[in-house]
N, C-alpha and C positions, 0 to 999 in steps of 0.2 A: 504494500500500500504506500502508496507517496504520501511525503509528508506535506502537510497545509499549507498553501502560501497563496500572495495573491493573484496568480496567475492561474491557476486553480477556481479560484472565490469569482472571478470577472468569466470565465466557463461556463462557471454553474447561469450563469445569467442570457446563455445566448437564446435571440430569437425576441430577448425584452426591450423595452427601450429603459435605459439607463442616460445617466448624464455624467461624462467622464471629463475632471478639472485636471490641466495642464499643470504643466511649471513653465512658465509663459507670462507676456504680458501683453499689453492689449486686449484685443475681443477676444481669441484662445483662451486668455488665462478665462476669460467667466465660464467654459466650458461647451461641451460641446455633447446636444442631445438627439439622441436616433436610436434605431432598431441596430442591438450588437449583433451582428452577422460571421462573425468571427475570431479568434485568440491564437497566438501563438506565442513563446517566447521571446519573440521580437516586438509583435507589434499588435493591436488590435484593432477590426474593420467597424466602422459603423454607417449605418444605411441614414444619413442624414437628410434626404428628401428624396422621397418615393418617384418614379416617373409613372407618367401618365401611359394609358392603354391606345392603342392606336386606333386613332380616328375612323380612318374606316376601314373595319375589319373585314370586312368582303370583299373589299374592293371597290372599284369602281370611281365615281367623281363625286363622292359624299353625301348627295341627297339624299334625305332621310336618315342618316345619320350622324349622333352625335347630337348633341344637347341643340346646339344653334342648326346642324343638319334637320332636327326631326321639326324645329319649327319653322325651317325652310321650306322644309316638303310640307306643309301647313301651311303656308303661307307664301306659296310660289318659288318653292324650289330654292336651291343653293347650299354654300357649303358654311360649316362653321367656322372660317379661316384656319383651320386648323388642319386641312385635308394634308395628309404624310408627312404631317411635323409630328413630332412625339420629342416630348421633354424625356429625357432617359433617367434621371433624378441624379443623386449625388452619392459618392462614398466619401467617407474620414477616414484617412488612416494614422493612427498615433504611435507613437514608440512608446513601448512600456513604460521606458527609462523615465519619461515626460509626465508617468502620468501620477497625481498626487494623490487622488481618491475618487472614487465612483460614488453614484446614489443610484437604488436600485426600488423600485415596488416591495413590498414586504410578501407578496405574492409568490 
């Protein structure tokens, strides 16, 4: 059995969202909050903003699809400027070394 440490402790956490405070200064040092998506010894990932689904998933030139798509096609057709753009979202990645303390859900 390995013994306890915090690389262990920040594990036990993936998949939650946590908020993980640097040794940094600036906007870093207040910390940084996402879905933990991964840990190693070196470094841990976090999913800081989610990307968006793509606009139109069947294809096509977006009518009827999509929030402004469906009240296009409602309301004479069109796209909701968004036709094959997709936000892809964001990762953090921190060095261990960096990192002061986590908060976590008691969950």
């Amino acid at each position: 059995m390995r013994d306890y440490c915090f690389i262990d402790s920040l594990s036990r956490h993936i998949g939650q969202t946590v908020t993980i405070f640097t040794a940094s200064g600036g906007v870093s040092g207040a910390g940084f909050t996402g879905v933990l998506a991964g840990v190693t010894d070196c470094s841990v990932k976090l999913i800081t903003a989610i990307g968006t689904p793509p606009a139109c998933p069947c294809g096509g030139d977006c009518t009827g699809w999509g929030i402004g798509g469906l009240l296009g096609g409602l309301f004479g057709g069109g796209c909701d400027n968004a036709c094959g753009n997709s936000y892809f979202g964001a990762v953090t990645e921190i060095p261990v070394d960096r990192i002061v303390s986590f908060t976590h859900s008691t969950i």
